[in-house]
N, CA and C atoms as an extended XYZ file, in Angstrom:
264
Properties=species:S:1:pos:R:3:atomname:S:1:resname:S:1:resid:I:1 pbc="F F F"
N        -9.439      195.246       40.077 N   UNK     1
C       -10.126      195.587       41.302 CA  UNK     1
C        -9.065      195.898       42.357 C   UNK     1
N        -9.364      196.741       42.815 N   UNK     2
C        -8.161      197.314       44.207 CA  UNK     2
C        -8.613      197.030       45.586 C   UNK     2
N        -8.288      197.309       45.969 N   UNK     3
C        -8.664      196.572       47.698 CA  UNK     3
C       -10.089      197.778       48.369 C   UNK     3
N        -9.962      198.711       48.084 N   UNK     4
C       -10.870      199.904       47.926 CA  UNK     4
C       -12.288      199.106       47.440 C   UNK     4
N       -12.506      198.812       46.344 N   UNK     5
C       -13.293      198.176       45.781 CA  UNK     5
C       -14.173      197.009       46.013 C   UNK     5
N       -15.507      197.226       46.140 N   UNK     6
C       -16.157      195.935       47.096 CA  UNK     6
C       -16.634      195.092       45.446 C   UNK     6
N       -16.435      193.637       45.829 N   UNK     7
C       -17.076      192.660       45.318 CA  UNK     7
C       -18.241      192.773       44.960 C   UNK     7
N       -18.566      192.683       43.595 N   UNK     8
C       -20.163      192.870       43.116 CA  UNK     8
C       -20.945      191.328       43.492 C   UNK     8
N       -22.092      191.424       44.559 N   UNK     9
C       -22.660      191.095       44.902 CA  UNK     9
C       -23.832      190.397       44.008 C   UNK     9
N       -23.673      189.034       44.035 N   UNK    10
C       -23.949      188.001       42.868 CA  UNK    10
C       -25.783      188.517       43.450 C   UNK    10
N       -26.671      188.470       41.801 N   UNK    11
C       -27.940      188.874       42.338 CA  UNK    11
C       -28.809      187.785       42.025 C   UNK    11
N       -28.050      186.399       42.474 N   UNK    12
C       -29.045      185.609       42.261 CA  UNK    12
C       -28.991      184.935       43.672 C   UNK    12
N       -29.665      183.853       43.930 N   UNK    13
C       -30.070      183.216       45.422 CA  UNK    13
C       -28.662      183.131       46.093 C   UNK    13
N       -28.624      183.303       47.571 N   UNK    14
C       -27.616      182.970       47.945 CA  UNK    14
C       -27.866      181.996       48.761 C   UNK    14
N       -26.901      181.277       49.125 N   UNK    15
C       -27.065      180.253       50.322 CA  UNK    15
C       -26.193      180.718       51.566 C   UNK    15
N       -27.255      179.928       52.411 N   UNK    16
C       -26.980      180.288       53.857 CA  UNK    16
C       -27.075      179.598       55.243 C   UNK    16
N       -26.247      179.459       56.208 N   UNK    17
C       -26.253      178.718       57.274 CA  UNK    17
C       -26.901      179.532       58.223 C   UNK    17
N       -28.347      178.912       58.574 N   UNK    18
C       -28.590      179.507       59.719 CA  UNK    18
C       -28.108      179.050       61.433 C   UNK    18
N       -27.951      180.073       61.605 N   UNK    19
C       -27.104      179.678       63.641 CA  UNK    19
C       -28.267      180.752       64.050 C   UNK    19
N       -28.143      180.366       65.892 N   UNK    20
C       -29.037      180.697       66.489 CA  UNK    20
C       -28.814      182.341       66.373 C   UNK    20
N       -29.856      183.446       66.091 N   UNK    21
C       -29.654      185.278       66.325 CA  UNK    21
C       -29.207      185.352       65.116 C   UNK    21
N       -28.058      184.860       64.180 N   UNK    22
C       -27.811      185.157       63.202 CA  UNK    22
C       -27.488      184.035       61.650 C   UNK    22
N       -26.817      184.691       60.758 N   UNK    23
C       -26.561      183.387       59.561 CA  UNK    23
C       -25.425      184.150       58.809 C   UNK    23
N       -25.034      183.257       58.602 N   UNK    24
C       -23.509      182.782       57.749 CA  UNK    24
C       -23.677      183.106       56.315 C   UNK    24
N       -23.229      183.725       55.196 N   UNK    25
C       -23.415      183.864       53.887 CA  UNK    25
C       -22.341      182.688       53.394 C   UNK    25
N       -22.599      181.544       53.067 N   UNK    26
C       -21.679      180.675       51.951 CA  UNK    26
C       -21.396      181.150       50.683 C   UNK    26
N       -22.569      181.330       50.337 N   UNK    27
C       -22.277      182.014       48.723 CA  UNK    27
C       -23.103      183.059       48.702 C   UNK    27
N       -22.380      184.163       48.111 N   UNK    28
C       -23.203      185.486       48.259 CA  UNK    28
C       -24.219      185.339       47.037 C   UNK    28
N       -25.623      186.237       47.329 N   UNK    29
C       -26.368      186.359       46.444 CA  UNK    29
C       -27.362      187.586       47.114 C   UNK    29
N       -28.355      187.541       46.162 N   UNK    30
C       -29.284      188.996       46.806 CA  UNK    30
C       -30.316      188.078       47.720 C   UNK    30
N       -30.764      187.610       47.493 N   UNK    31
C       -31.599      187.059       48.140 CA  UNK    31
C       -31.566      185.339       48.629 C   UNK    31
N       -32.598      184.922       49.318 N   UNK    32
C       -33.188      183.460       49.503 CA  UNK    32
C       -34.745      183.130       49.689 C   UNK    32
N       -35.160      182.416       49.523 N   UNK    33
C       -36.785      182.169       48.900 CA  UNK    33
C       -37.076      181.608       50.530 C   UNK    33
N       -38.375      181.849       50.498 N   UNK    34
C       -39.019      181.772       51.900 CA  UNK    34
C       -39.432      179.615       51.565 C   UNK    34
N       -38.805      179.037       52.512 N   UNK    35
C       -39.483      177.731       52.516 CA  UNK    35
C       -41.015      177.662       51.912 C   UNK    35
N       -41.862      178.573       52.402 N   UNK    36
C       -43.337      178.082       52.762 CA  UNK    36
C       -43.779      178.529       51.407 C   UNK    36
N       -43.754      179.703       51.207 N   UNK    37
C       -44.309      180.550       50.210 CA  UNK    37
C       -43.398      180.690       48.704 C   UNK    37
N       -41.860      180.560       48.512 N   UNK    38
C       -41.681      180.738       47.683 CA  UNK    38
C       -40.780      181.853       47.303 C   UNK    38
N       -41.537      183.149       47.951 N   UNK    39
C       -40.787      184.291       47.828 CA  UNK    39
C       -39.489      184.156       48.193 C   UNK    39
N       -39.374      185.506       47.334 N   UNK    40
C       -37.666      186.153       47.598 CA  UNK    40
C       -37.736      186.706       48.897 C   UNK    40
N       -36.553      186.809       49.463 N   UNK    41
C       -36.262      187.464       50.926 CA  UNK    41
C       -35.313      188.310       50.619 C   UNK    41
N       -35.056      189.664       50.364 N   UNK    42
C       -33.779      190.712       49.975 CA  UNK    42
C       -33.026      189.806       51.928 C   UNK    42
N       -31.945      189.935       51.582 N   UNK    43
C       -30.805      189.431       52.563 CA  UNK    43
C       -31.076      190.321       53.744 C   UNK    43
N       -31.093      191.500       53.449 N   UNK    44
C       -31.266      192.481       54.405 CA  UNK    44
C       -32.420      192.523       55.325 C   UNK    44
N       -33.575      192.053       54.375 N   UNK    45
C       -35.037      191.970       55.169 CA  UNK    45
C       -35.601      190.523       56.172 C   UNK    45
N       -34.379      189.470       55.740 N   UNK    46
C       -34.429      188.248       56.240 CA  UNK    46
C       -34.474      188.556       58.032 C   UNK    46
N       -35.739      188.119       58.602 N   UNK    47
C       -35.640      188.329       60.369 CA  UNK    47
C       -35.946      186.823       61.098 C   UNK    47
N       -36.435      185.790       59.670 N   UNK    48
C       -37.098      184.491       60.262 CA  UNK    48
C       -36.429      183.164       59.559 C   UNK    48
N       -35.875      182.452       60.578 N   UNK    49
C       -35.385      181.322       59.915 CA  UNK    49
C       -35.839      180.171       61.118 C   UNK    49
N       -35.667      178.817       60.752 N   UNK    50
C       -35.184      177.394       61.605 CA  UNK    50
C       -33.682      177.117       61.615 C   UNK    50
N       -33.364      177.563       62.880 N   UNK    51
C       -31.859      176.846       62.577 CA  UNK    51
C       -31.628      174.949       62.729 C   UNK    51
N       -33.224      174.560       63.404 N   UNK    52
C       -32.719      173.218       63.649 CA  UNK    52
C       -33.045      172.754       61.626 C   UNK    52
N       -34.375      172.931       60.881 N   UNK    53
C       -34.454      172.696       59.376 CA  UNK    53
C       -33.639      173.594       58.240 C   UNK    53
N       -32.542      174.519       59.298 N   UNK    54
C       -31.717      175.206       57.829 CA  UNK    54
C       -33.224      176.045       56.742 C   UNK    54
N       -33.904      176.373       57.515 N   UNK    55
C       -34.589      176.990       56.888 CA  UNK    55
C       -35.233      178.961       56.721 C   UNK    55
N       -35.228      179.460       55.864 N   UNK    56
C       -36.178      180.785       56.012 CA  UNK    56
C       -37.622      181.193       55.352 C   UNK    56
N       -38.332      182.332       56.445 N   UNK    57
C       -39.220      182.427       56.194 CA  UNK    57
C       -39.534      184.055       55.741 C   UNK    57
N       -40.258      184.220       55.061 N   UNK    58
C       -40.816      185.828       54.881 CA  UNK    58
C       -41.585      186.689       55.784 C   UNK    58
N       -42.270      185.385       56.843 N   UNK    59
C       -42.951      186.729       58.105 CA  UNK    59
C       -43.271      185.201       58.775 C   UNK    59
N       -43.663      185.902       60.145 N   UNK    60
C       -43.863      184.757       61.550 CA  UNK    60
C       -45.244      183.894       60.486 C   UNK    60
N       -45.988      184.604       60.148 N   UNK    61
C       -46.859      183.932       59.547 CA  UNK    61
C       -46.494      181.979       58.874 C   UNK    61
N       -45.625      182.845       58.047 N   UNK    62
C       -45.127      181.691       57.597 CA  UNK    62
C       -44.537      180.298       58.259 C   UNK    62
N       -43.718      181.126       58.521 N   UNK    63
C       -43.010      180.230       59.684 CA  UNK    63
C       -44.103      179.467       60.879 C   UNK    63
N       -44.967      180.059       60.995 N   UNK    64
C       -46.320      179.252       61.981 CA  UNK    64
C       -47.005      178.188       61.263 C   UNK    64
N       -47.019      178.912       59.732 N   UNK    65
C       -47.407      177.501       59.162 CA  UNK    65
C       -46.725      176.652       58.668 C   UNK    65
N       -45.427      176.501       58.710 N   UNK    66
C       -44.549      175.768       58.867 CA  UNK    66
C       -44.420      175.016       59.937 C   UNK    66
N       -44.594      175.258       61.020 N   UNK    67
C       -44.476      174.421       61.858 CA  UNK    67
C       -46.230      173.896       62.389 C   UNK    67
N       -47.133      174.068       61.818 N   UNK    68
C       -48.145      173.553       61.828 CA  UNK    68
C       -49.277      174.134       62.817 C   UNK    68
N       -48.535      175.775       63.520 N   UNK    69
C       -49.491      176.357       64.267 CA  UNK    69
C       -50.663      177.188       63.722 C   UNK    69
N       -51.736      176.891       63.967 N   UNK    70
C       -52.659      178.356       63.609 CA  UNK    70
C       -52.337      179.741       65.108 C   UNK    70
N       -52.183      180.746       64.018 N   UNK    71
C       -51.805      181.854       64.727 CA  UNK    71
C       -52.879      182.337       65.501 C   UNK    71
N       -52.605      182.779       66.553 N   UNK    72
C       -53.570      183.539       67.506 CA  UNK    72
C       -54.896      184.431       66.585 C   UNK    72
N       -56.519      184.317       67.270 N   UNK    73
C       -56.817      185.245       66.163 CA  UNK    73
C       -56.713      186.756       67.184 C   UNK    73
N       -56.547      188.009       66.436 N   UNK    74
C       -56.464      189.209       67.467 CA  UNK    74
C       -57.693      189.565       67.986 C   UNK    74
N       -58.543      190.549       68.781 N   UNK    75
C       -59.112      190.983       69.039 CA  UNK    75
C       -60.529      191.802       67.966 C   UNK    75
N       -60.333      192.164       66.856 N   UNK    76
C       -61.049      192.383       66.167 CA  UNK    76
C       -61.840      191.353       65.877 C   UNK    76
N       -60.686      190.289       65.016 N   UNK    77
C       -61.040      188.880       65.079 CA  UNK    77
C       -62.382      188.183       65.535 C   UNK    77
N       -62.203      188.348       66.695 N   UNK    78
C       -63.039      187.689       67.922 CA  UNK    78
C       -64.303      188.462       67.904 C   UNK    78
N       -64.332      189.236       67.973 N   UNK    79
C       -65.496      190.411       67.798 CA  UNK    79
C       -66.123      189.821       67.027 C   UNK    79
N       -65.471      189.942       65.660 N   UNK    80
C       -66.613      189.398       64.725 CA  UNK    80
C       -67.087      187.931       64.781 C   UNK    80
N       -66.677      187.482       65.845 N   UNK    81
C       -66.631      185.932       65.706 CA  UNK    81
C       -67.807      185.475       66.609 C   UNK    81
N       -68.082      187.254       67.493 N   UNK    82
C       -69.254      186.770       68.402 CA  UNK    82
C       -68.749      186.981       69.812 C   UNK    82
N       -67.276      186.942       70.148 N   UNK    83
C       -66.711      187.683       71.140 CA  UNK    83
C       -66.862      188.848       71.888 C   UNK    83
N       -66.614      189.168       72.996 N   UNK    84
C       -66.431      190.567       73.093 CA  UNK    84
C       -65.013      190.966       73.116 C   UNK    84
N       -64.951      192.052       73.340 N   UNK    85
C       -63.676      193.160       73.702 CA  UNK    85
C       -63.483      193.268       74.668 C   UNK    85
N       -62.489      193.681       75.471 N   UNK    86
C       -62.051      194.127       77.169 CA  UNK    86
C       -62.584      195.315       76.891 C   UNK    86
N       -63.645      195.915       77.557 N   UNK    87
C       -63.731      197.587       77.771 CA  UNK    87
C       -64.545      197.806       77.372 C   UNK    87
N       -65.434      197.083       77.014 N   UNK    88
C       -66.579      197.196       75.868 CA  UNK    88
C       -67.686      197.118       76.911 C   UNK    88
């Protein structure tokens, strides 16, 4: 391998330090599994973590139910729920 030459990128889990905005690669890999759900996270697509539980997630979703919130319901939502709409 010559200096030209990038390191083949291990394609199994990697581990990772999350810090606040960004994270640290310890050991390279393609991915890391979402706490909640399980899934794979490609490294690249990773946008949700806990830095205080060292943890990641696959979408806010997750991460809400991780921390034990029910998510807002939207506007359609509500409609059907018997709500109205603004404008309606």
């Amino acid at each position: 391998m010559n200096r030209y030459e990038r390191r083949p990128i291990s394609a199994g889990e990697a581990e990772i330090e999350y810090l606040n905005g960004e994270f640290r690669v310890l050991r390279p890999g393609a991915f890391v599994l979402c706490a909640v759900t399980g899934t794979e996270i490609k490294l690249e697509d990773l946008r949700y973590w806990n830095v205080d539980l060292q943890e990641p997630y696959a979408s806010p979703q997750a991460k809400l139910q991780r921390l034990g919130i029910k998510p807002a319901a939207n506007a359609k939502d509500q409609v059907k729920a018997g709500g109205t709409e603004l404008g309606t």
